[in-house]
C-alpha positions, 0 to 999 in steps of 0.5 A: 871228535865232539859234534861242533868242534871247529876244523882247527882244534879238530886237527889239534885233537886228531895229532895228538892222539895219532902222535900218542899211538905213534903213527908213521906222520901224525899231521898229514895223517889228520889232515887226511881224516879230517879232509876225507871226513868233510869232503873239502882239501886240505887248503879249504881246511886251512882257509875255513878252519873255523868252521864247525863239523857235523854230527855226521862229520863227527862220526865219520872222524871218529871212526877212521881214527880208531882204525887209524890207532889200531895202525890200519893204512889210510888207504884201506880206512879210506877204500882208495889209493892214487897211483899216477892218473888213477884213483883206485879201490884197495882194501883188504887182500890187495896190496896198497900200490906204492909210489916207486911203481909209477916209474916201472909204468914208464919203462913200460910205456917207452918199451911197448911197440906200437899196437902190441901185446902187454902182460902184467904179471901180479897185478893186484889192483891193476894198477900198472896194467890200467895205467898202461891201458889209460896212457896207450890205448893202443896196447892190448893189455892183459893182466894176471893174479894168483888172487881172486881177490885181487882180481876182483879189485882189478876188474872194478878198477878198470870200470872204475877208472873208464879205460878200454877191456883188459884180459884178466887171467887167474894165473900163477905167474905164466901157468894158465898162460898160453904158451903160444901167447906172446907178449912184447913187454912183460912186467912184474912187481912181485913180492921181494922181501926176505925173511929178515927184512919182512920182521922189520916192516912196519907194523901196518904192514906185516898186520893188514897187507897181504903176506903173499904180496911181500914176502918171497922166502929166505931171499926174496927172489923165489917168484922172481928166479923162476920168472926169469926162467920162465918168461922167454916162452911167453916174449916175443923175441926182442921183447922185454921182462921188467921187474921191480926188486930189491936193490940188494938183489942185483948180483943174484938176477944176474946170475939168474940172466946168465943161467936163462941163456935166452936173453941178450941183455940186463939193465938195472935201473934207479929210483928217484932216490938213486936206488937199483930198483927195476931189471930190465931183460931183452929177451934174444932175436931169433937167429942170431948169435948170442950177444955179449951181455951189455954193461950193467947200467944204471939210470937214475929217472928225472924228477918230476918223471 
């Protein structure tokens, strides 16, 4: 953009070239650039859209959109994702927290007893462990990745945001967790996407995010089958396994509940667009008979949840 264009015609500018590299919303994406650019809201913009940018401005616009027109994701031009009540650094390596997560946080957070032990398992930037951390203080959280860049992500994070010491581990799934560890609710957002749906993401995706947080072989499920059979050394009895899926996965999870014969039940749960997007498995109570498996359910959450 040129030193001294006003924030009006610099937004003109910025959609018209985003439009031109066809970007995924090439209006809000200028708002963005130009309101990170300038440090003000976008509703400042709109009130001041005379005002002139700086050469400093001008620099700073200019090179978030060559980035931009080469379809990196905002967040990592940006160094910065949101994620409920968090603002959290991403970037290269780790994978950009997604909206639909959020809700998998408020299971968690209805589900943890009072004063217990949480895992996260992929924890990536640590989003869904520092929110449970922020929102319950009470919880002792612990979290895991196979990724030492991602862990470093996490840890900065955690500063970043002010919330109480979490345990972070290097960990591929539950190995290097100690067996003898129980934890009341586990949770797992790990990559699910088959190889025919990967080939079809968008081209910022498959480009810049990591591969290994996506991708899970032929069918998506390889790290989620080999949780689920894995998971009840590391529950408490009762405790829960929560996981985000893909909502053509159902039929296969259950299959894989049915052949652990450790839980009692399994409840899939919706997202806000009434999609089977979270698994929910209680692990069995210790000395009793093995329960009959409840109906599937399916719960769409409230808006604004």
């Amino acid at each position: 953009m040129r030193t001294s264009s006003s924030y009006d015609s610099t937004l003109s500018n910025l959609e018209e070239k985003l439009k031109s590299a066809r970007t995924s919303d090439p209006r809000l994406e200028a708002d963005l650039i130009l309101s990170e650019a300038v440090g003000k809201t976008c509703l400042e913009i709109l009130l001041d859209k005379k005002q002139r940018i700086s050469s400093e401005q001008s620099r700073k616009i200019n090179s978030m959109l060559a980035r931009r027109l080469k379809h990196e994701p905002l967040q990592y031009i940006f160094g910065k994702a949101y994620f409920r009540n968090l603002i959290l650094k991403v970037g290269p390596g780790v994978l950009v927290p997604r909206p639909e997560t959020e809700i998998l946080v408020e299971h968690a957070l209805k589900l943890a007893p009072e004063n217990s032990h949480v895992l996260d398992i992929a924890t990536g930037s640590g989003a869904i462990a520092i929110s449970l951390a922020q929102e319950r203080p009470d919880l002792m959280v612990n979290a895991s990745d196979i990724s030492r860049t991602a862990l470093g992500y996490a840890r900065r994070n955690m500063k970043l945001n002010k919330v109480g010491k979490i345990k972070f581990w290097k960990a591929d799934l539950l190995k290097g967790i100690r067996k003898r560890k129980k934890f009341s609710v586990i949770t797992a957002n790990l990559p699910y996407i088959n190889a025919k749906d990967y080939a079809a993401l968008p081209r910022e995706i498959r480009k810049y995010e990591p591969k290994s947080a996506l991708l899970s072989g032929k069918d998506g499920l390889n790290l989620i089958r080999k949780l689920i059979l894995t998971a009840p050394e590391n529950l408490e009895n009762g405790g829960h396994l929560i996981l985000e899926i893909s909502p053509e996965q159902e039929r296969k999870i259950i299959c894989f509940f049915d052949k652990s014969k450790k839980f009692s039940s399994i409840e899939f749960k919706k997202d806000l667009c009434g999609k089977i997007r979270f698994c929910i498995i209680k692990k069995k109570m210790k000395h009793r008979r093995p329960a009959c498996v409840l109906k599937h359910r399916y719960v769409t959450p409230a808006k604004g949840m």
